[in-house]
C-alpha positions in Angstrom: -18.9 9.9 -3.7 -19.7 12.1 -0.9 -19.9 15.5 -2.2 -18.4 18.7 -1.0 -20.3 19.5 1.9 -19.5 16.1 3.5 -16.1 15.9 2.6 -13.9 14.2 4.5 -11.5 16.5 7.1 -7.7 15.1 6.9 -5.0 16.3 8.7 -1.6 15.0 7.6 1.1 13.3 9.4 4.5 14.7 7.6 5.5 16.6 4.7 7.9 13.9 2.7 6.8 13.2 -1.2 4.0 11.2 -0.2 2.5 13.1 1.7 2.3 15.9 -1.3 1.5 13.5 -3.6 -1.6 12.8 -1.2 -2.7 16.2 -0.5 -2.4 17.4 -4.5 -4.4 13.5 -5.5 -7.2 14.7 -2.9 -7.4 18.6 -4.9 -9.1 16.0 -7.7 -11.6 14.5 -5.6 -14.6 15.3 -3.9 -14.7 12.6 -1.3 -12.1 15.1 0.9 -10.0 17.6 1.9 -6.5 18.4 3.9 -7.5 20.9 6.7 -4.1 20.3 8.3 -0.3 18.8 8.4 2.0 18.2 11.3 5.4 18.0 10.5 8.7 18.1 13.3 9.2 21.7 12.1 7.4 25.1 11.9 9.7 25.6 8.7 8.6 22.3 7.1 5.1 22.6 8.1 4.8 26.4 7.1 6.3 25.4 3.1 3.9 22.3 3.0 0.9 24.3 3.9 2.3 27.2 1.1 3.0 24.7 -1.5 -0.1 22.3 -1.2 -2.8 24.9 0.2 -3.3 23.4 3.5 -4.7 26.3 6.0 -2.9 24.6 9.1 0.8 23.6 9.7 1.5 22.7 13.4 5.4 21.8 14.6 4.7 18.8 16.3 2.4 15.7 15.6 0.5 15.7 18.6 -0.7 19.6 17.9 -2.0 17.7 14.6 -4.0 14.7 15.9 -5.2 17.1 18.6 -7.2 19.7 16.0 -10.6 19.5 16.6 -11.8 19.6 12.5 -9.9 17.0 11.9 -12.0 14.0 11.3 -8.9 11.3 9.8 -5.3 11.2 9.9 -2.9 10.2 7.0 0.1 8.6 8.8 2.6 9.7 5.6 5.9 9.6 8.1 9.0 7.4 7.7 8.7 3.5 8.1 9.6 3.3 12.1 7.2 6.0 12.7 3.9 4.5 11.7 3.5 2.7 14.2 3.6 5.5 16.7 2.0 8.3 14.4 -1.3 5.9 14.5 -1.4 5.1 17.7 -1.6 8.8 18.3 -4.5 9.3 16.0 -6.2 6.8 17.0 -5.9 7.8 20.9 -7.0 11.1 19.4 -10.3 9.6 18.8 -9.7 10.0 14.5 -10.0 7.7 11.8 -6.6 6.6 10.7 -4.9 6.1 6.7 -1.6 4.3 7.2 0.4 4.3 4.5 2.2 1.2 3.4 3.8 -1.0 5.1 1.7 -0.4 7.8 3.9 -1.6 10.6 7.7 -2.6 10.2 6.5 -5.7 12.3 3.9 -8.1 12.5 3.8 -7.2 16.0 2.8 -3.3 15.8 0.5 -4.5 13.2 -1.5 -6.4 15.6 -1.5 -4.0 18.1 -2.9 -1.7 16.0 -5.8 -3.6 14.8 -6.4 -4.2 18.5 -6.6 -0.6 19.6 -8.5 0.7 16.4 -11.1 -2.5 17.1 -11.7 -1.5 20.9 -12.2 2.2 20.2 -14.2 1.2 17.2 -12.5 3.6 15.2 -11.8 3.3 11.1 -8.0 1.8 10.4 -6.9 1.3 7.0 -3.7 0.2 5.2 -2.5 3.0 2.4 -2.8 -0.2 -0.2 -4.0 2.5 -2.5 -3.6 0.0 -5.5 -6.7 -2.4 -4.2 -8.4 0.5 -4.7 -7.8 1.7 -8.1 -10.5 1.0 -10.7 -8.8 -1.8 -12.4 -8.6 -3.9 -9.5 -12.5 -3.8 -9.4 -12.7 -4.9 -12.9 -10.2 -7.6 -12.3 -12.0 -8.6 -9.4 -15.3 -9.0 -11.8 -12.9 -11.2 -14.4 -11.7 -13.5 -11.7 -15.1 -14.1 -10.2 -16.6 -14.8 -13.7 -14.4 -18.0 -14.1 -13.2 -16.5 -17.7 -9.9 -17.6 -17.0 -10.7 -21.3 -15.2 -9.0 -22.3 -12.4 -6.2 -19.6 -11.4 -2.8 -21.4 -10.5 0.1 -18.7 -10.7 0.6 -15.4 -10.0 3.9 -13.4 -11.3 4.6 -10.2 -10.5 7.2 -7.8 -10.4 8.2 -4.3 -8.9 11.5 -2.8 -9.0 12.5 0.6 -9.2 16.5 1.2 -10.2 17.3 4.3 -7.1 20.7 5.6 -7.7 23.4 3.6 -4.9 23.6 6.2 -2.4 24.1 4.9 1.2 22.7 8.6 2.6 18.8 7.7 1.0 16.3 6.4 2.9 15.1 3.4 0.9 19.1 2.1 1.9 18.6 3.4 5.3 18.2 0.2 8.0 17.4 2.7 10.9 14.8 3.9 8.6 13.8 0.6 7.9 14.7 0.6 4.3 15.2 -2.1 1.5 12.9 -3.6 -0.9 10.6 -5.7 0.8 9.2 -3.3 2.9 8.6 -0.4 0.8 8.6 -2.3 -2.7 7.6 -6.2 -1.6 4.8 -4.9 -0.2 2.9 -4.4 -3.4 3.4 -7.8 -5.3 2.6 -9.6 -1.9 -0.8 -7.4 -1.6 -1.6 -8.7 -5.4 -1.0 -12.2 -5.0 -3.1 -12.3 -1.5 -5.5 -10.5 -4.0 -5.7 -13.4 -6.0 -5.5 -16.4 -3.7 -5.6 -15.1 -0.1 -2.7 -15.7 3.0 0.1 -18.1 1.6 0.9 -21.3 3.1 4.6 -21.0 2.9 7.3 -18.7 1.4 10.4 -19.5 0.3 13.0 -17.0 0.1 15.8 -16.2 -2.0 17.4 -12.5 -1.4 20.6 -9.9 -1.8 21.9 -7.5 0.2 22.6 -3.9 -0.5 25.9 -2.7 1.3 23.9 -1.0 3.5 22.8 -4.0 4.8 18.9 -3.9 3.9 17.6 -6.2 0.8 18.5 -5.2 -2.7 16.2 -7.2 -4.2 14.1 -10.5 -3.0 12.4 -12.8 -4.9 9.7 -15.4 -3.0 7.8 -18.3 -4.0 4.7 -18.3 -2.1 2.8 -21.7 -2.2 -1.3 -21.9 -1.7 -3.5 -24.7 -1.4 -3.8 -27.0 -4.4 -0.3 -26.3 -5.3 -1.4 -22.8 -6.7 1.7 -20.5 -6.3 3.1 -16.8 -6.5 6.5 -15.9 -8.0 7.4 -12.3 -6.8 10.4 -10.2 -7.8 11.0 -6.6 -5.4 14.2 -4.7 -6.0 15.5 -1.5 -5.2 19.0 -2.2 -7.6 17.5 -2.5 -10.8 14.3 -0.6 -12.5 11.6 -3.3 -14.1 9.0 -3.6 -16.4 6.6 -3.8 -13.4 4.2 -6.1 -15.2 1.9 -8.9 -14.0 0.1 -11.7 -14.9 -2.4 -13.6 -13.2 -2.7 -17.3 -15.1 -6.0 -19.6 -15.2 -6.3 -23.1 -16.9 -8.2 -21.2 -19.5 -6.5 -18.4 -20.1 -4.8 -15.5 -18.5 -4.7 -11.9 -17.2 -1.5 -9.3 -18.6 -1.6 -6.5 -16.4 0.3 -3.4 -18.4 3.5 -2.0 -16.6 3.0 0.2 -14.4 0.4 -2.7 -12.8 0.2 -1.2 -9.5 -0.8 1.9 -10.8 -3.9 3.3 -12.9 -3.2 1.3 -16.0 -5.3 -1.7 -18.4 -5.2 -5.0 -18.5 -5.8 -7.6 -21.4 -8.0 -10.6 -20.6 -6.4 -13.3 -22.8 -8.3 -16.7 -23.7 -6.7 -19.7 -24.4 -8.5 -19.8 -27.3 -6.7 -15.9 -28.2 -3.4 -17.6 -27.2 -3.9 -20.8 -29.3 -4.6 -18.7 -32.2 -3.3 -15.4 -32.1 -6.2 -14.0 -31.5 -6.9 -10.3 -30.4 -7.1 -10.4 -26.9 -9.9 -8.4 -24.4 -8.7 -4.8 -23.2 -9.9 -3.3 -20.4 -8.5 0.9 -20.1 -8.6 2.5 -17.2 -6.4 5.5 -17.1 -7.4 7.8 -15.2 -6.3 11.4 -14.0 -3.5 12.1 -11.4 -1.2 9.2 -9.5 -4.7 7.8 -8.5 -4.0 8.0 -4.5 -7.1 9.7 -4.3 -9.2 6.3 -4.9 -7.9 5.6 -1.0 -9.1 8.4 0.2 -12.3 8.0 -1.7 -12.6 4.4 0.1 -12.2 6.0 3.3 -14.7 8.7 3.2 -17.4 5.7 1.5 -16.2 3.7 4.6 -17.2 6.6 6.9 -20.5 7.8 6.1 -21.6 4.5 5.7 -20.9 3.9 9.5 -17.7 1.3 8.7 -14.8 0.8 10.8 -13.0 -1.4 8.7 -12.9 -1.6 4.7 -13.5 -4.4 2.4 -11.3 -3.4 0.3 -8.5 -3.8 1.9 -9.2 -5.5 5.4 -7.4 -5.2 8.3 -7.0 -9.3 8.4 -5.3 -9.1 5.3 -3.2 -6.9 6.4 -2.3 -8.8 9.2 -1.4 -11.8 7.2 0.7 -9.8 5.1 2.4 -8.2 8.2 2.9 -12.0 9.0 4.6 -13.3 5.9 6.9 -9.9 5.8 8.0 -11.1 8.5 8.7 -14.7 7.5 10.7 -13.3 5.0 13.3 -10.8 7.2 13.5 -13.8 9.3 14.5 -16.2 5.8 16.8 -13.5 4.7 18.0 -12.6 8.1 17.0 -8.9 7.8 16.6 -7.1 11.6 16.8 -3.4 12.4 18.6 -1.6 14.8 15.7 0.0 16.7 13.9 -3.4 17.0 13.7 -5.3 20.2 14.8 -8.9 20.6 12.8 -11.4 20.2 
């Protein structure tokens, strides 16, 4: 971890819940540290910078990717505005945190790969969960072969918000539903596992907003390994997963995509209710900081890109959210025709 004399300086893009959640995550590492926030509004920027002890709020974004002392930008603005909130940074010159889902399309995606890639300038997708400590650990299980040959994935996240048409997640000019904000996760986990699917298939519910209630795919990979994922924004679930091998299987604990443990599980433990392999890794705070952390590592070790979470992946993932508005029929207002 880089220590306090080369910490990271981040300037923020917004003030929303995220963005706090960011800026109080970072107060526990020492890999960085918010030097500055944009927001649309001197009032907004003025009571993030009081609440979070930032020492500069600007009323307007471009002020923001335009300070000199800041060396990345979090992108933490509403789902339309990623796109453009990057693209600013990175014309800044700054390395840029996106936070999830990256784009609203495929399309921006690419384009931002593109830009970041001929600057050569650091881009990263806020999948804060690849970088969490259990996903290192699971990452040593799966390559050890303990659980065989890995054929299905199921996972799960759903968080019950109360029906109002006026809140962003049910917003389609905010670009709101489950897949986006929620779909995102269990579609990172299962690429974690077996990579880009081949196919998705699709079967999904409308809120009466018009954006997805919930969605659940089936995502097929080579050697008929496959992914059953469950996103909704209706009803509140136990946000488990487990990853299954031919000899044996991984139970991530609810929350999974949060700091949590996991039980490696023989099938010899399963055959005869045996006591099955824990691995804790609670740690403090929401554990967005372990992004951050990646970031800075990425950066003073001269790295435009992190391996991690890649900027391919992303793009694949981008790719099959896509697929899936196109299944379900999902479009928003502000987006062009195709």
């Amino acid at each position: 971890m880089p220590t306090n004399d080369d910490a990271v300086r981040w300037g923020i893009l917004g003030t929303g819940n995220i963005a706090s959640k960011f800026a109080l995550d970072l107060s526990l590492s020492g890999s960085g540290r918010v030097v500055a926030v944009g927001s649309r509004t001197v009032e907004a920027a003025d009571e993030f910078c009081a609440r979070a002890g930032v020492p500069r709020g600007y009323p307007s974004y471009e002020q923001l990717v335009a300070d000199d002392d800041v060396e990345a930008v979090y992108v933490a603005l509403p789902n339309p505005l990623h796109y453009a909130g990057a693209v600013a940074a990175l014309e800044a010159g700054k390395a840029v945190l996106v936070e999830k889902p990256f784009t609203v399309e495929a399309r921006e995606a690419r384009a931002l790969v593109t830009l970041a890639r001929e600057r050569g300038l650091f881009l990263m997708e806020g999948m804060w969960t690849r970088c969490l400590p259990h996903f290192a650990d699971l990452r040593a299980v799966l390559d050890s072969g303990r659980i065989g040959d890995v054929r299905l994935v199921v996972a799960e996240h759903g968080i019950g918000f109360p029906l109002d048409p006026t809140h962003r997640i049910y917003d389609r000019d905010l670009a709101g539903g489950a897949l986006l904000d929620l779909g995102v996760y269990v579609l990172w986990l299962a690429s974690f596992v077996f990579g880009a699917p081949e196919d998705v298939t699709v079967a999904s519910a409308p809120a009466l907003t018009g954006v997805d209630a919930q969605t659940a795919l089936v995502c097929r990979y080579a050697g008929g390994r496959q992914a059953v994922l469950t996103t909704s924004i209706e009803t509140l679930l136990a946000n488990r997963a487990v990853i299954a091998g031919r000899d044996g299987r991984i139970e991530i604990e609810g929350t999974w995509y949060r700091p949590t443990r996991f039980s490696v599980v023989p099938r010899l433990a399963i055959a005869t209710d045996g006591e099955p392999e824990l691995h804790e890794h609670r740690t403090e705070g929401s554990g967005l900081r372990f992004e951050a952390e990646e970031v800075a590592r990425c950066l003073r070790a001269g790295l435009t890109e992190s391996p991690l979470v890649p900027l391919d992946e992303t793009l694949a993932i981008a790719s099959a959210m896509d697929d899936v508005r196109r299944q379900i029929g999902l479009r928003y207002p502000f987006e062009p025709d195709r």
